[in-house]
N, CA and C of each residue as an Amber inpcrd file, in Angstrom:
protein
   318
   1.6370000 128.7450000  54.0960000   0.4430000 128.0780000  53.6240000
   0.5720000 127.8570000  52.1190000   0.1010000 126.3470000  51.7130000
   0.1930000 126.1750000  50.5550000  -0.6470000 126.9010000  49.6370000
  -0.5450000 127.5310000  48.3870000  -1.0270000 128.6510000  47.7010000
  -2.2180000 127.6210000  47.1030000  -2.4530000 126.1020000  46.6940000
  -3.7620000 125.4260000  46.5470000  -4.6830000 125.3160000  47.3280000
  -4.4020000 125.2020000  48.7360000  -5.2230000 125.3430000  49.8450000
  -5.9200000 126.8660000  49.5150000  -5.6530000 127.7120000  49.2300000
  -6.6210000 129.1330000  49.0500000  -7.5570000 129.0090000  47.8320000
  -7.0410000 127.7890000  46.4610000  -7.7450000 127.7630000  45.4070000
 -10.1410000 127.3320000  45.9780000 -10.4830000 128.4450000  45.5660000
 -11.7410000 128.0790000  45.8220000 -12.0750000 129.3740000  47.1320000
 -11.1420000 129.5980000  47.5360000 -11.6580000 130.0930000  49.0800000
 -10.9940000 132.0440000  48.4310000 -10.4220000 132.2800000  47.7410000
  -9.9180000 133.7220000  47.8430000 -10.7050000 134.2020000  47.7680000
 -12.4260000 134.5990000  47.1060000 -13.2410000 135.5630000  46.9820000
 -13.6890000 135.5430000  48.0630000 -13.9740000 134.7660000  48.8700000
 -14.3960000 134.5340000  50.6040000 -13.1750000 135.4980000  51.3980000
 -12.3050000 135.4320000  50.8720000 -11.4440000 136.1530000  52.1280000
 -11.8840000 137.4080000  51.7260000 -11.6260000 137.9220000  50.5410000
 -11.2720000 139.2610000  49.9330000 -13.0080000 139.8330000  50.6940000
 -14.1670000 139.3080000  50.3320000 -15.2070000 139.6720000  51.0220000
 -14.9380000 140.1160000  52.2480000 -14.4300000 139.0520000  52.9290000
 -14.3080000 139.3280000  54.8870000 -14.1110000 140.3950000  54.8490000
 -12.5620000 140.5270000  54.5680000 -12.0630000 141.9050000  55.1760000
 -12.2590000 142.8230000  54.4540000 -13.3060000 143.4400000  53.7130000
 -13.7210000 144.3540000  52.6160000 -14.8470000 144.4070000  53.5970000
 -15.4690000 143.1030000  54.4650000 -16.8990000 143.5680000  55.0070000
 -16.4890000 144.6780000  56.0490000 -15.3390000 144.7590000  56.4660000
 -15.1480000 145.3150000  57.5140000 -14.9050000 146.9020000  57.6950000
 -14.6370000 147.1550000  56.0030000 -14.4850000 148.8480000  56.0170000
 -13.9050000 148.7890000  54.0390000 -14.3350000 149.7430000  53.3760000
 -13.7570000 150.2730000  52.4250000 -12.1410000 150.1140000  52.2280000
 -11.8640000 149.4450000  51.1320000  -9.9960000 149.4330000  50.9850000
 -10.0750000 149.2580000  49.7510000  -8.4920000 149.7120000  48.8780000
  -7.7950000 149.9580000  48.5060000  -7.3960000 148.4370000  48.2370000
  -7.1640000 148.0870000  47.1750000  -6.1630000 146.7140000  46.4890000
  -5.3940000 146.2670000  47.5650000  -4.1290000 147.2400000  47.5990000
  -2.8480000 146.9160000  48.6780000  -3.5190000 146.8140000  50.2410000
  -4.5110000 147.7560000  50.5940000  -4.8550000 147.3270000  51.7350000
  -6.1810000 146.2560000  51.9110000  -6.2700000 146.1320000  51.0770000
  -6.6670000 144.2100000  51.4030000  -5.7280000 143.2030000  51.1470000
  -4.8450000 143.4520000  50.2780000  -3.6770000 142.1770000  50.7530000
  -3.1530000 142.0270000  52.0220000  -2.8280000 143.7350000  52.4480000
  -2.1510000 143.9120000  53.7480000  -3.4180000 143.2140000  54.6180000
  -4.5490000 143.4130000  54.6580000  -5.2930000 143.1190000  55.6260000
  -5.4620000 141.7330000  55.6600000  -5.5140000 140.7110000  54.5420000
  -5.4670000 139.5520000  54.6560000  -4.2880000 138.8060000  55.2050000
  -2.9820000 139.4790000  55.2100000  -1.9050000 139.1630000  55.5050000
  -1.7890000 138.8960000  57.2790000  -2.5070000 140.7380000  57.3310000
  -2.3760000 140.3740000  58.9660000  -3.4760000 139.8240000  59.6840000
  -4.2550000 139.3110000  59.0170000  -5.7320000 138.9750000  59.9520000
  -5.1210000 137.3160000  59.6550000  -4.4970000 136.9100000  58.9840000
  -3.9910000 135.7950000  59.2340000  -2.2840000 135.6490000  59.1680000
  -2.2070000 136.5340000  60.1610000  -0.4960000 136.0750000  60.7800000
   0.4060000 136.2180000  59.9970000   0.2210000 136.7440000  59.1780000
   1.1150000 136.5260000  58.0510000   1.2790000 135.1210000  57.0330000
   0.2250000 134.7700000  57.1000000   0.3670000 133.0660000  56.2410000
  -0.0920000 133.5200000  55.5070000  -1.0670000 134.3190000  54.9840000
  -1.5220000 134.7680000  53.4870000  -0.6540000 135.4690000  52.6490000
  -0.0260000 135.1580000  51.9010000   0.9500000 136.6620000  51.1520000
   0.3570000 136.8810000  49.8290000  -0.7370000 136.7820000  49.4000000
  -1.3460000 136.7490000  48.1220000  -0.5210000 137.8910000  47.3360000
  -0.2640000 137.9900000  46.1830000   0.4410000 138.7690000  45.3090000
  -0.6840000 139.5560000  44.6740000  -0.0880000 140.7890000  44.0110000
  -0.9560000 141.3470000  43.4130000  -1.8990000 141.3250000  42.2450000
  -1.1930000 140.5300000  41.4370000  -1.4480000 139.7060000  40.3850000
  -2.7740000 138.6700000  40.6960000  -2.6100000 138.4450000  41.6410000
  -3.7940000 137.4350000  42.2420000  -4.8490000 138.0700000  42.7350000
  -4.7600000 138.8550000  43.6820000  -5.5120000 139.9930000  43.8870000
  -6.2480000 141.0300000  43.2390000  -5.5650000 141.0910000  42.2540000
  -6.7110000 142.1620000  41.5350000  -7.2180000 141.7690000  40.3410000
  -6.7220000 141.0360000  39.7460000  -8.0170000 140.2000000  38.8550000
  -9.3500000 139.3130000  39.8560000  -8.9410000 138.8160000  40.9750000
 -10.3330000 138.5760000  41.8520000 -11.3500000 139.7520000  42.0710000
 -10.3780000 140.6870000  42.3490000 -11.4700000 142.4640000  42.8370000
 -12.0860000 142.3360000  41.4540000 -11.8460000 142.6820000  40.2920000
 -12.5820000 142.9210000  39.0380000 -13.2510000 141.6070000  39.2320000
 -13.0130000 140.3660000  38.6610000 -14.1550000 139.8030000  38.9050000
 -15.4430000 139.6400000  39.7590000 -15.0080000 139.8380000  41.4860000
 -16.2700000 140.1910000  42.0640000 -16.5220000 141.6980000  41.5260000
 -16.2790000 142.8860000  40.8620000 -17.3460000 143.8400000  41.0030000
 -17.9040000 143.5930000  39.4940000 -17.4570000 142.7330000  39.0250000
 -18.3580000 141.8940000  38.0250000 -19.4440000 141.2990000  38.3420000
 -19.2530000 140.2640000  39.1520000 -20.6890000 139.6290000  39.4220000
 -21.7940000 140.2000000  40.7300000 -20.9810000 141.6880000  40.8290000
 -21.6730000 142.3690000  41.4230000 -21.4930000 142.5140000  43.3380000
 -20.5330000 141.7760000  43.5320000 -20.4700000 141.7560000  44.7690000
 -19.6950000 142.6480000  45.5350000 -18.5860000 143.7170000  44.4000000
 -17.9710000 144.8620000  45.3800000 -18.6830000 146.0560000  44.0900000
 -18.5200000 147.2800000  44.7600000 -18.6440000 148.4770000  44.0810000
 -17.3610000 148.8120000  44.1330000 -17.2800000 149.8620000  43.5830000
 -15.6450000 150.8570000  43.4590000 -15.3530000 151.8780000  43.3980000
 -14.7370000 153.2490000  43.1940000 -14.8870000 154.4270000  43.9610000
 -13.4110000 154.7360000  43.6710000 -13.1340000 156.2260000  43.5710000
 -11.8200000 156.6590000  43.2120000 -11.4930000 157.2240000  45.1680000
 -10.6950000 156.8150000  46.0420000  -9.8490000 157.7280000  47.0350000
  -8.6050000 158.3660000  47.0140000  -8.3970000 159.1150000  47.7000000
  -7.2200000 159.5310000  47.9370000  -6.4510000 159.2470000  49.2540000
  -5.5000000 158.4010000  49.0770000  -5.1600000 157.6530000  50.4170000
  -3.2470000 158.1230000  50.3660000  -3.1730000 159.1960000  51.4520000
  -1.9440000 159.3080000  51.6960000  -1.3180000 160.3910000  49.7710000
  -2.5020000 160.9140000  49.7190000  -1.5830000 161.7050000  48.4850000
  -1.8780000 161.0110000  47.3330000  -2.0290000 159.9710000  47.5020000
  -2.2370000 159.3310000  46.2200000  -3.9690000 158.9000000  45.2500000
  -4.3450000 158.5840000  44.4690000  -5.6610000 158.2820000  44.2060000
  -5.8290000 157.0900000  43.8020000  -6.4710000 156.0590000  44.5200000
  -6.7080000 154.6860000  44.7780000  -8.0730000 153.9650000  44.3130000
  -8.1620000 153.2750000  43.5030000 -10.0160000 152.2700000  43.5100000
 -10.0150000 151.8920000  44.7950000 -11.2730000 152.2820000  45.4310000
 -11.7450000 151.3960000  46.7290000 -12.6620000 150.8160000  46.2120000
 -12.7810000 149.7840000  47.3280000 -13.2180000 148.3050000  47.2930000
 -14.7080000 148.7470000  48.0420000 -15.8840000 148.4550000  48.0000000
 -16.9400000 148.0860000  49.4640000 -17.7990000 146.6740000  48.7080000
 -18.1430000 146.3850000  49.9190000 -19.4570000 145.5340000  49.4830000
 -21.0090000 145.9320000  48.9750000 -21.3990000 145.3120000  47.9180000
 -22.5630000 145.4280000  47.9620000 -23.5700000 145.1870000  48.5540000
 -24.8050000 144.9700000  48.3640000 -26.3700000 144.4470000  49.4360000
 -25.9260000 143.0900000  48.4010000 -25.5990000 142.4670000  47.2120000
 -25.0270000 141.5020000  47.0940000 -23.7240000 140.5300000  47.5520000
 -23.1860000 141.8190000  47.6290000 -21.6070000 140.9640000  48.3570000
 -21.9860000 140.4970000  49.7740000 -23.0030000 141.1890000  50.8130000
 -23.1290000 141.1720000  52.1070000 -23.9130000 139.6380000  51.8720000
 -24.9510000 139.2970000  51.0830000 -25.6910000 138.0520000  51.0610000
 -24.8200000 137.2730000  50.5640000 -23.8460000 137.2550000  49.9440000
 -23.1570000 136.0030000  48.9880000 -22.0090000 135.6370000  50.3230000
 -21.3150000 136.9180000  51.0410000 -20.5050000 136.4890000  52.2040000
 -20.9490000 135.5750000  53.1750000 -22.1530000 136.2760000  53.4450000
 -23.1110000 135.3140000  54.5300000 -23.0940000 134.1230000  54.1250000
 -23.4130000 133.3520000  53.2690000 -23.8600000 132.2220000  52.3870000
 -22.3080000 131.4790000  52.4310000 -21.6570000 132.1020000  51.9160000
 -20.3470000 131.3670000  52.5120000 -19.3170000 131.5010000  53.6060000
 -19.7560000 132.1720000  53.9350000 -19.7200000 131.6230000  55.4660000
 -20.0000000 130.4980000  56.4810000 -21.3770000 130.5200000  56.3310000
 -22.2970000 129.3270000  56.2870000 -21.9790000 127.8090000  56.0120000
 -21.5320000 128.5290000  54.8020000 -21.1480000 126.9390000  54.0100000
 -19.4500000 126.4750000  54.2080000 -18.5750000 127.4910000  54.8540000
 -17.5930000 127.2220000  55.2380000 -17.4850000 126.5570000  56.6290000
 -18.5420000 127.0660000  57.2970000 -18.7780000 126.3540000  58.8990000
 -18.7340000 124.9810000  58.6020000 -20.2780000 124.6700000  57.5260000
 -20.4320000 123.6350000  57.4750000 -19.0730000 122.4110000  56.3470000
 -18.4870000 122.8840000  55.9610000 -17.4040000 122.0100000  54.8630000
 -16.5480000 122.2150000  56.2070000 -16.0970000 123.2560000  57.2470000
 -14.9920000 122.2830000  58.2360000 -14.9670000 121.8610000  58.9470000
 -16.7300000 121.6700000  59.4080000 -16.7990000 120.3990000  60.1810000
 -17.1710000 119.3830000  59.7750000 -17.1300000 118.7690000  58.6610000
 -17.0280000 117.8860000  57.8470000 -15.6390000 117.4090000  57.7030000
 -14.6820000 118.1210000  57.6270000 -13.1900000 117.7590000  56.9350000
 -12.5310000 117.2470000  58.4100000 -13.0480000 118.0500000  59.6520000
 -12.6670000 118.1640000  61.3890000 -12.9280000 116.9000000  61.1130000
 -14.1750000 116.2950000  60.8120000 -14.8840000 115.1820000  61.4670000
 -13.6950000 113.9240000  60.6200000 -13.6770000 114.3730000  59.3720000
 -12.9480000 113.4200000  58.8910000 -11.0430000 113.1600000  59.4200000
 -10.8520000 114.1530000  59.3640000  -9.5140000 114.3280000  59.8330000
  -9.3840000 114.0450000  61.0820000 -10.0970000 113.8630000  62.7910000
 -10.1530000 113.6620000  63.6260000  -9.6150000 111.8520000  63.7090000
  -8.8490000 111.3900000  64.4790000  -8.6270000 110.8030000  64.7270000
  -9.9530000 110.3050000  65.4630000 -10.0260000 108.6090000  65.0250000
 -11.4950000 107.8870000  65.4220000 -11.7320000 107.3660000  66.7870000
Protein backbone atom coordinates (compact mmCIF):
# COMPACT_ATOMS: atom_id res chain seq x y z
CA UNK A 1 0.00 0.00 0.00
CA UNK A 2 1.02 3.30 -1.07
CA UNK A 3 2.36 5.24 2.13
CA UNK A 4 0.00 8.63 0.63
CA UNK A 5 -3.02 6.66 0.64
CA UNK A 6 -2.64 6.53 4.73
CA UNK A 7 -1.83 10.49 4.61
CA UNK A 8 -5.09 11.86 6.53
CA UNK A 9 -6.32 8.44 7.74
CA UNK A 10 -3.28 7.29 10.42
CA UNK A 11 -4.89 8.82 13.63
CA UNK A 12 -8.11 6.80 12.61
CA UNK A 13 -6.23 3.62 12.52
CA UNK A 14 -4.02 4.16 15.57
CA UNK A 15 -7.59 4.92 17.44
CA UNK A 16 -9.17 1.52 16.11
CA UNK A 17 -6.88 -0.70 17.38
CA UNK A 18 -6.07 1.21 20.70
CA UNK A 19 -10.11 1.02 20.96
CA UNK A 20 -9.69 -2.46 21.34
CA UNK A 21 -7.37 -2.87 24.44
CA UNK A 22 -4.38 -0.83 26.00
CA UNK A 23 -0.87 -1.07 23.88
CA UNK A 24 2.39 -0.26 23.81
CA UNK A 25 3.93 1.83 20.57
CA UNK A 26 5.33 -1.52 18.96
CA UNK A 27 2.15 -3.23 19.68
CA UNK A 28 0.08 -0.97 17.74
CA UNK A 29 2.23 -1.06 14.76
CA UNK A 30 2.19 -4.82 15.15
CA UNK A 31 -1.53 -4.61 15.48
CA UNK A 32 -2.09 -2.41 12.55
CA UNK A 33 0.11 -4.58 10.53
CA UNK A 34 -1.89 -7.61 11.23
CA UNK A 35 -5.44 -6.36 11.27
CA UNK A 36 -4.54 -5.39 7.82
CA UNK A 37 -2.61 -8.33 6.31
CA UNK A 38 0.31 -7.03 6.47
CA UNK A 39 -0.19 -3.94 4.02
CA UNK A 40 0.36 -1.49 6.80
CA UNK A 41 4.11 -1.43 7.81
CA UNK A 42 4.06 2.03 9.38
CA UNK A 43 7.59 2.73 10.88
CA UNK A 44 8.27 3.94 14.08
CA UNK A 45 9.15 7.23 13.34
CA UNK A 46 5.66 7.64 12.03
CA UNK A 47 4.08 6.14 14.76
CA UNK A 48 5.06 7.78 17.59
CA UNK A 49 5.03 11.27 16.86
CA UNK A 50 1.09 10.51 15.91
CA UNK A 51 0.70 8.79 19.69
CA UNK A 52 2.10 12.20 21.20
CA UNK A 53 0.11 14.18 19.13
CA UNK A 54 -3.22 12.45 19.86
CA UNK A 55 -2.47 12.44 23.74
CA UNK A 56 -2.10 16.03 22.94
CA UNK A 57 -5.32 16.81 21.70
CA UNK A 58 -6.48 14.62 24.22
CA UNK A 59 -7.60 11.60 22.60
CA UNK A 60 -5.15 8.81 24.18
CA UNK A 61 -3.97 8.82 27.89
CA UNK A 62 -0.63 7.06 28.82
CA UNK A 63 0.64 4.98 31.58
CA UNK A 64 4.06 3.35 32.37
CA UNK A 65 3.72 -1.03 31.84
CA UNK A 66 5.75 -3.63 32.16
CA UNK A 67 5.45 -5.88 29.19
CA UNK A 68 7.68 -8.99 29.07
CA UNK A 69 10.42 -7.46 31.57
CA UNK A 70 10.55 -4.44 30.13
CA UNK A 71 8.74 -0.86 31.00
CA UNK A 72 6.62 0.49 28.16
CA UNK A 73 4.11 3.93 27.65
CA UNK A 74 0.71 2.44 27.08
CA UNK A 75 -1.60 3.81 24.87
CA UNK A 76 -5.78 3.83 25.92
CA UNK A 77 -8.45 5.92 24.73
CA UNK A 78 -10.04 8.60 26.22
CA UNK A 79 -14.10 9.52 26.74
CA UNK A 80 -12.53 11.89 23.94
CA UNK A 81 -10.72 9.51 21.78
CA UNK A 82 -13.97 7.10 21.99
CA UNK A 83 -16.22 10.28 20.50
CA UNK A 84 -13.63 11.56 17.94
CA UNK A 85 -13.25 7.57 16.70
CA UNK A 86 -16.91 7.32 16.38
CA UNK A 87 -17.12 10.54 14.32
CA UNK A 88 -14.69 9.16 12.03
CA UNK A 89 -15.80 6.39 11.49
CA UNK A 90 -18.89 7.76 10.43
CA UNK A 91 -17.36 9.96 8.19
CA UNK A 92 -15.20 7.24 6.71
CA UNK A 93 -18.43 5.15 5.84
CA UNK A 94 -19.65 8.07 4.37
CA UNK A 95 -16.25 9.40 2.07
CA UNK A 96 -16.21 5.48 0.71
CA UNK A 97 -19.22 5.43 -0.51
CA UNK A 98 -18.76 8.36 -2.25
CA UNK A 99 -15.29 7.39 -3.86
CA UNK A 100 -17.29 3.40 -4.47
CA UNK A 101 -19.87 5.46 -6.18
CA UNK A 102 -17.38 7.32 -8.14
CA UNK A 103 -14.99 4.65 -8.97
CA UNK A 104 -17.81 2.13 -9.92
CA UNK A 105 -18.02 1.61 -13.29
CA UNK A 106 -21.44 3.44 -14.77
Amino acid sequence: MKADALRGHLDSLILAVVDEQPLHGYAIIEALRGRSGGQLDIPTGTVYPALRRLEAAGYLTSGWSTTAGRRRRTYALSSAGHRALATQRQEWVAFSKVVSAVLSPS
